[in-house]
N, C-alpha and C positions, 0 to 999 in steps of 0.2 A: 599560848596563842590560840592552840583550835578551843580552848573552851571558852571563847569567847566569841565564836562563830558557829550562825546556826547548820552547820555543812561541815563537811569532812576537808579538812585543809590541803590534801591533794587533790582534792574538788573544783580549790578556788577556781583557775581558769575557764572552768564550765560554768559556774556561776556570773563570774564577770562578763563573759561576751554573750551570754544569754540574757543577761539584762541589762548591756549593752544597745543591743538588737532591739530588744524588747520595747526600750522607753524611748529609742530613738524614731525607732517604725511609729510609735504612736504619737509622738511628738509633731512628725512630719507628717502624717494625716491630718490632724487635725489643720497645721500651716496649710499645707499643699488646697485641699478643701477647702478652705476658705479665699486664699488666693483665686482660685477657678472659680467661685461664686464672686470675686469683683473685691475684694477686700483686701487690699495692699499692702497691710499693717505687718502681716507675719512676714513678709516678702519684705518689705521693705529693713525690717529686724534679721533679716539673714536665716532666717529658720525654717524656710523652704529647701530644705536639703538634707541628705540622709548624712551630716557629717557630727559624730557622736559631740564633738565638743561645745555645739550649740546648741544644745539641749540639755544635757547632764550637768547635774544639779551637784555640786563638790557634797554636800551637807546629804540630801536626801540619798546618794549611792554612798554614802558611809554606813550610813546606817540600813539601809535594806542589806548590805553586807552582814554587818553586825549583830541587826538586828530583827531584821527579815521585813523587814516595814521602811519603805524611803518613799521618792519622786523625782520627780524630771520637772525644767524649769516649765511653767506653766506658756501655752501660745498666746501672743496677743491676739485679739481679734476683735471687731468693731464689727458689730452683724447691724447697724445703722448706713453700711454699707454695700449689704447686698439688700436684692429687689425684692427679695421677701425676707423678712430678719426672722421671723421666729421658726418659718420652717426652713432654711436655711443654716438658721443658729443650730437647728438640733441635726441636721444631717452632717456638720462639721463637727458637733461633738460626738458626735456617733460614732465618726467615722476613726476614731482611736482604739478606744475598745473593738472595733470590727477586726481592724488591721490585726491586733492580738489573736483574734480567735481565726482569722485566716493566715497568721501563722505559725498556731498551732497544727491547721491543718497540715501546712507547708512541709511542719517539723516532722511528720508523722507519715507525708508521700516522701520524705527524701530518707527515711528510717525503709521504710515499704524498698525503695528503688535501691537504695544502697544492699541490702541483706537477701532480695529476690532475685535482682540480676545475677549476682554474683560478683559484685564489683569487688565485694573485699575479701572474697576466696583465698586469695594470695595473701593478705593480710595477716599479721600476726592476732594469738587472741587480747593481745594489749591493744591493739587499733582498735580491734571489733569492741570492745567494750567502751572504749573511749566514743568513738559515735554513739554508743548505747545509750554511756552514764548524759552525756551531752543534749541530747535528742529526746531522749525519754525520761533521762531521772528527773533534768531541767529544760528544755527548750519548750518542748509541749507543755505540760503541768503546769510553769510558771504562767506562760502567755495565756492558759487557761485560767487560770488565775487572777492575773491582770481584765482579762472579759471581763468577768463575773465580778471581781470587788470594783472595778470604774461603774458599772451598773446601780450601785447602792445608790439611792436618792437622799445622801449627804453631802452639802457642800464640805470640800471644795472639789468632789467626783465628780465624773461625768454626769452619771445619772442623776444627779442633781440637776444640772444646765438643762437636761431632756426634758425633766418630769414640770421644770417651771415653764418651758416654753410652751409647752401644752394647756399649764392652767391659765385661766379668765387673766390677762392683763394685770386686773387690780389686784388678784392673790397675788398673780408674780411680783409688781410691785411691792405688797405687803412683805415678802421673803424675803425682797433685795432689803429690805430694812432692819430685817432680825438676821441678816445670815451668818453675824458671826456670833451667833448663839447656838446654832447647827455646827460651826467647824468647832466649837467649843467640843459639841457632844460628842461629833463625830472624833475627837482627839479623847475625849474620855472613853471611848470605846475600844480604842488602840491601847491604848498603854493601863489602863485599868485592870486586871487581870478577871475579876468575877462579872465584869459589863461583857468584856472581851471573849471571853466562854459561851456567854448564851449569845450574842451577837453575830460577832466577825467569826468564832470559833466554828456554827454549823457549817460557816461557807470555806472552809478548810476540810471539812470532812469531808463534802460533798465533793472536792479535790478529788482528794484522795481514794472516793467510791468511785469516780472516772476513772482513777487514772488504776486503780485495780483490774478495773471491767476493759483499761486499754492493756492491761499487761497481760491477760489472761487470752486477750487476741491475738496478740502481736510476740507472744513466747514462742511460739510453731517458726517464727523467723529469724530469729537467734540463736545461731549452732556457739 
């Protein structure tokens, strides 16, 4: 069973409630944002709320388990219902990817608070590690992760929804017409193995050159 999984199988549970958290926080950004700009649709679908099960996608967490690549179910949203749609449109989609990278911050002051205060002084070294492997090997890393790959301007990503709200109307129009030749690519780039190396693969490295330059800081606070 573990070679079938990109993680160490007493891992699992740090895995699961980190991308848990993860897709749900992002999910509800984007509803909640949009509901506050006037748009009733996410709100009215029950998806205004941090409860995992309305959002998590049975098919997409099988395989981010498995496979390291899933999804969460997509928010509805009608940006023909706020007072501005396209700058609107893109501050709701933004505001997913944000949530990610604010908490990775989250995951990295409650790492800081937890190891400085001395909260887990008393702790065995199984506790201390478990917040470690949790917080640091996956809580931060991933949701940094999540930032940066929702930023790619491929549908059906965030940074796709961004990058067309900003161009001329009539391109965006144009792209609503071919987009599923985009999720085409963008699917050949996942699962292709020599697309996936020069593509999606630098923005793994680039991970993991973070998350070195975060270990190299944050070792001095791990007895």
């Amino acid at each position: 069973m573990e070679s079938l999984l990109w993680f160490p199988i007493g891992e699992f549970p740090f895995v699961v409630l980190t991308f848990i958290i993860a897709f749900t926080v992002h999910e509800f950004a984007h509803a909640y944002s949009a509901y506050k700009f006037g748009d009733m649709t996410a709100y009215n679908a029950g998806r205004v709320t941090l409860n995992p099960r309305v959002h998590l996608d049975v098919l997409g967490t099988i395989l981010i388990l498995l496979a390291g690549f899933g999804w969460a179910k997509p928010v509805p949203v009608n940006p023909n219902r706020f007072s501005k749609p396209r700058l609107m449109s893109i501050i709701v989609t933004a505001a997913g990817p944000i949530s990610n990278l604010i908490m990775a911050f989250v995951g990295l002051l409650a790492f800081h608070l937890l190891f400085s205060t001395g909260v887990l002084d008393s702790s065995s070294v199984g506790v201390q590690k478990a917040f470690y492997t949790f917080l640091i090997v996956y809580f931060v890393p991933m949701n940094i992760l999540l930032f940066l790959f929702n930023l790619i301007p491929l549908p059906p990503l965030d940074g796709y929804r961004i990058i067309s709200n900003l161009l001329p109307l009539r391109v965006q129009m144009k792209l609503e017409q071919n987009i599923q030749w985009g999720m085409f690519f963008f699917l050949l780039l996942v699962f292709i193995p020599p697309l996936h190396d020069i593509t999606i693969g630098p923005l793994f490295s680039l991970i993991d050159d973070i998350m070195l330059g975060l270990n190299d800081i944050i070792a001095p606070w791990f007895i």
